[in-house]
Residue frames relative to the residue before (quaternion, step in Angstrom):
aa qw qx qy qz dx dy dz
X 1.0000 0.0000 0.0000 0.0000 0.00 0.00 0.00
X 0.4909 -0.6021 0.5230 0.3506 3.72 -0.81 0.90
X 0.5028 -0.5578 0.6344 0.1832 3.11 -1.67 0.04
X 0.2174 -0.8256 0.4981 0.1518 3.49 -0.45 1.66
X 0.6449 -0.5341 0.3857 0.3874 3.63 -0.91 0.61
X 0.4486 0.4662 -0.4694 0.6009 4.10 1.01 0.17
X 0.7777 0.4234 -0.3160 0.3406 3.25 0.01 -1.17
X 0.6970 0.4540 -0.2863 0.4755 3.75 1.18 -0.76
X 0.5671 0.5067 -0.4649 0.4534 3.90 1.27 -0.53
X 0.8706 0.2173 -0.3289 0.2945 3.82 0.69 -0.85
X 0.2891 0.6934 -0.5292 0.3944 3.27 1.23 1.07
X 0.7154 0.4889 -0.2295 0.4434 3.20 0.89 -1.47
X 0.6547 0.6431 -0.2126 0.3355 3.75 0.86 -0.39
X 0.5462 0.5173 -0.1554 0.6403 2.85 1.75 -1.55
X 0.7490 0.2884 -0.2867 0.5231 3.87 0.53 -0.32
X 0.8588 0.1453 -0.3997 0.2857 3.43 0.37 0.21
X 0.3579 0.5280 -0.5768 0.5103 3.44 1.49 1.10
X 0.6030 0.4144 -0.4697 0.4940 4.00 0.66 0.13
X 0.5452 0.6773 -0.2830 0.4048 3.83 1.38 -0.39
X 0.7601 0.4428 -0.0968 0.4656 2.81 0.94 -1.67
X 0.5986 0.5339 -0.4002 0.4433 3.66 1.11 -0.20
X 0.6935 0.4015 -0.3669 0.4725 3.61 0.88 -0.34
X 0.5691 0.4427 -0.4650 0.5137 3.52 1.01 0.86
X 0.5749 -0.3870 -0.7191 0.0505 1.53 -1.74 1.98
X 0.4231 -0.0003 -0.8903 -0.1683 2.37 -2.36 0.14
X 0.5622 0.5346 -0.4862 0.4022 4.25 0.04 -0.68
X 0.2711 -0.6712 0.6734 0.1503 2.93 -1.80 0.91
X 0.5254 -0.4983 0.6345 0.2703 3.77 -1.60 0.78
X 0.1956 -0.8143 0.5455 -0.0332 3.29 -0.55 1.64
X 0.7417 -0.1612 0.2528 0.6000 3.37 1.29 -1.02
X 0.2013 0.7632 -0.5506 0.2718 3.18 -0.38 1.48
X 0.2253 -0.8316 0.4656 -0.2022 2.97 0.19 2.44
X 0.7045 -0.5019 0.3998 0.3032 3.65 0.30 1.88
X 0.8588 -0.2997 0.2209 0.3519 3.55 0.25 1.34
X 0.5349 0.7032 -0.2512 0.3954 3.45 1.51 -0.69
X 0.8345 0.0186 0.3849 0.3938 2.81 1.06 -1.99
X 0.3037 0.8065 -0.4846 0.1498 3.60 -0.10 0.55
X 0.1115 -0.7572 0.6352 -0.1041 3.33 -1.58 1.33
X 0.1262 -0.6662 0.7204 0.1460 3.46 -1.58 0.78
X 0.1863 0.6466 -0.7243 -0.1503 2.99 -2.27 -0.16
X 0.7922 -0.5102 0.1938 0.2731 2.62 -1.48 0.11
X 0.5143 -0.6722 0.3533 0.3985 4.19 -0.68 0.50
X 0.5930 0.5443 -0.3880 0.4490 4.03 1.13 -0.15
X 0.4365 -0.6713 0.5616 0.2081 3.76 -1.04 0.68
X 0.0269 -0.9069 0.4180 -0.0446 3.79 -0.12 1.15
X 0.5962 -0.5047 0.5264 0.3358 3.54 -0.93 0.26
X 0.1469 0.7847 -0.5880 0.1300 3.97 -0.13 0.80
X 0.7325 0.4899 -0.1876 0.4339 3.59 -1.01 0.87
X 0.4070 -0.7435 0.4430 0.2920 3.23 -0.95 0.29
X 0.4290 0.4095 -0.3800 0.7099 3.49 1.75 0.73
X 0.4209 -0.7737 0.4641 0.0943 3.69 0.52 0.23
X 0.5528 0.6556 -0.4514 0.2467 3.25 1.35 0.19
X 0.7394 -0.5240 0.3592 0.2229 2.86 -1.89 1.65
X 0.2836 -0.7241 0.6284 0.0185 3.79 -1.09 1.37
X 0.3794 -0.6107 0.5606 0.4108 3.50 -0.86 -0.35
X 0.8661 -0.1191 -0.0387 0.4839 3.77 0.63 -0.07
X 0.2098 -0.8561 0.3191 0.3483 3.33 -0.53 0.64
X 0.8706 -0.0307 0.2344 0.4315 3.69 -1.41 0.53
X 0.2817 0.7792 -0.5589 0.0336 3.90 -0.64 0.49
X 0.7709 -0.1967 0.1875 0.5760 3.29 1.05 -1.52
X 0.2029 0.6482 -0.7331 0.0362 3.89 -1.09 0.04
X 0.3162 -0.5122 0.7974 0.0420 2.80 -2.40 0.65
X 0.3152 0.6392 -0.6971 0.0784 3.55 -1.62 0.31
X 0.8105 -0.3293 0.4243 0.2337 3.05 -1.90 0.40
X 0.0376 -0.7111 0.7004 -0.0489 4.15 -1.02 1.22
X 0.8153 -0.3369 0.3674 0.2948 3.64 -0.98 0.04
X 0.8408 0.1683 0.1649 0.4874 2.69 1.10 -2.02
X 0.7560 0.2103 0.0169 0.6196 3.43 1.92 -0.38
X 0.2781 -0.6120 0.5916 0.4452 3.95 -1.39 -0.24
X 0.2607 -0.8040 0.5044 0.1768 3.49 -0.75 0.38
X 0.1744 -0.7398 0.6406 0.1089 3.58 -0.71 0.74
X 0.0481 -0.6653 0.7450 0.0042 3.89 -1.25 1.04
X 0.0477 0.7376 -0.6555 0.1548 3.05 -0.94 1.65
X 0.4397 -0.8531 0.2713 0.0727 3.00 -0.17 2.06
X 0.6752 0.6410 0.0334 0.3635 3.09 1.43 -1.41
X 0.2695 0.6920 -0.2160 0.6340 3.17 2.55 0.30
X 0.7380 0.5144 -0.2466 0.3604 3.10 0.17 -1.90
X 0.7948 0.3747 -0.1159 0.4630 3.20 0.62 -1.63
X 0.7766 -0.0512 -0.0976 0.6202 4.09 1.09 0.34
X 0.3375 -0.8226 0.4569 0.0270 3.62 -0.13 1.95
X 0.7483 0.5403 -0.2325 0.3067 3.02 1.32 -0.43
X 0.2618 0.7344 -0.3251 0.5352 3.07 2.06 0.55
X 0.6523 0.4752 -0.3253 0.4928 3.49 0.78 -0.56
X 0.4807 0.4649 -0.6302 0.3946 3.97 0.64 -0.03
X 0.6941 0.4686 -0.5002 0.2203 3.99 0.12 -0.43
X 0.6678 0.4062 -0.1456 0.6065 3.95 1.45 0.03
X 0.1441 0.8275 -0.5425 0.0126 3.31 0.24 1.23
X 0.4650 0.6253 -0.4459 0.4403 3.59 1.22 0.14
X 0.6939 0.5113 -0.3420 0.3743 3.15 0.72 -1.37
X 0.5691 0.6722 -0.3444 0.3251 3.83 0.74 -1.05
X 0.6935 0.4263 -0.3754 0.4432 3.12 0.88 -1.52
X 0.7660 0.2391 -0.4089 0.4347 4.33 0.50 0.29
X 0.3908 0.6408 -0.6014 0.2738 3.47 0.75 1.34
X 0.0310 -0.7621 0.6343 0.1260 3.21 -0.80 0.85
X 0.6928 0.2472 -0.3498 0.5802 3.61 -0.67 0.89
X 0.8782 -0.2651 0.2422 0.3160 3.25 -1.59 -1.44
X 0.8066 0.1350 0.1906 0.5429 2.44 1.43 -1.64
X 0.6187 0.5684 -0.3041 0.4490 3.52 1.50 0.00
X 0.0098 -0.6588 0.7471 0.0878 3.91 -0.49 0.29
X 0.3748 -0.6744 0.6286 -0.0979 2.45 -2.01 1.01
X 0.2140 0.8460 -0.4823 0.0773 4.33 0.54 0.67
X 0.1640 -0.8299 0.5212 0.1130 2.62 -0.23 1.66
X 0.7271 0.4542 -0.0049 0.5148 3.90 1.70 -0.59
X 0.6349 -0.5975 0.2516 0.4204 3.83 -0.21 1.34
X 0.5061 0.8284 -0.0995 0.2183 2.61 0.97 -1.73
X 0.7907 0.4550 -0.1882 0.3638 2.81 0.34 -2.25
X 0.6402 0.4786 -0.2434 0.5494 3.78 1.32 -1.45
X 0.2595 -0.6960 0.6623 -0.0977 2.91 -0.71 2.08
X 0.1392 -0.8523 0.4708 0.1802 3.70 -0.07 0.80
X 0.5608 0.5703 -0.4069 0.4413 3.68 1.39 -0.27
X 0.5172 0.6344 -0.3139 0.4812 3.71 1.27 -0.68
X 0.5795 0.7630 -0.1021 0.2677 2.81 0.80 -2.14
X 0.7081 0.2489 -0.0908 0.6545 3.62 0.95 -1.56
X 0.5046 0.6100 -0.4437 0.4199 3.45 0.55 -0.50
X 0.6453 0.5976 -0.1491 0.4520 3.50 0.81 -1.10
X 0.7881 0.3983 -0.0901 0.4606 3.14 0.54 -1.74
X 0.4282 0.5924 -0.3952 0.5564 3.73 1.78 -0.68
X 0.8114 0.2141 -0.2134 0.5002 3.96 -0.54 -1.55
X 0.5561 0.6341 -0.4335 0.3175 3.87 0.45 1.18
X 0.4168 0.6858 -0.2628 0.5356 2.74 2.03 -1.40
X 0.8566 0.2950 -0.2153 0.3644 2.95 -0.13 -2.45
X 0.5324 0.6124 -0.4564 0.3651 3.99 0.83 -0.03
X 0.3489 0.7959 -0.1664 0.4659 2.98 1.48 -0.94
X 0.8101 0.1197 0.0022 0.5739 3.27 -0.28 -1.67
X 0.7085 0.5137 -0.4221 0.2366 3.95 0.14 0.26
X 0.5163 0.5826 -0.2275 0.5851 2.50 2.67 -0.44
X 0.1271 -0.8993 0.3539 0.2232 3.20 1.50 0.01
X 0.0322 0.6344 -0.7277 0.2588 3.19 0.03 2.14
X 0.7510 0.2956 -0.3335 0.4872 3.72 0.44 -0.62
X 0.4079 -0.4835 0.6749 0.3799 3.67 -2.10 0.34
């Protein structure tokens, strides 16, 4: 069954009112009126194999698929074992770092922060954030 546009506005919400709480320290990179939304971090870094200096690096965004809202949570990729604190969420990861919800449900919001908490502090040990 598609996904009805009600079903994709309060997906998208539930993920970026769990977004928006981890600001500040994170900075609102782009947040495109429901369209779109992205964090990173607040420390200018070295990014690339030309190392050139970003204003934050890469943390999280959600937007809108065909078939789903997607959530890219960067901060997985780089330590998988962060994901034991969100076993609901997993079951709609597809790859490393993308979930896929295609159902309210699926966005477990107690997980959810749990998640978005041991990112921050991954975050700061990786010292992208001041």
């Amino acid at each position: 069954m598609p996904i009805t546009e009600t079903t994709r506005k309060i997906i998208f919400e539930k993920l970026k009112r769990n977004l928006v709480k981890c600001t500040p320290p994170m900075v609102v990179n782009i947040n495109a009126a429901g369209d779109s939304f992205e964090l990173i971090g607040n420390k200018p870094v070295p990014y690339g194999s030309s190392k050139k200096i970003v204003p934050g690096m890469y943390f999280a965004s959600i937007a809108h698929r065909k078939d789903s809202v997607v959530f890219y949570f960067f901060p997985c990729y780089m330590n998988a074992k962060m994901l034991e604190v969100a076993p609901t969420l997993v079951k709609c990861l597809k790859g490393k770092t993308c979930f896929h919800f295609k159902k309210e449900e699926e966005v477990d919001e107690k997980e959810l922060s749990a998640l978005l908490k041991n990112g921050v502090e991954v975050w700061k040990k990786e010292g992208y954030m001041q």
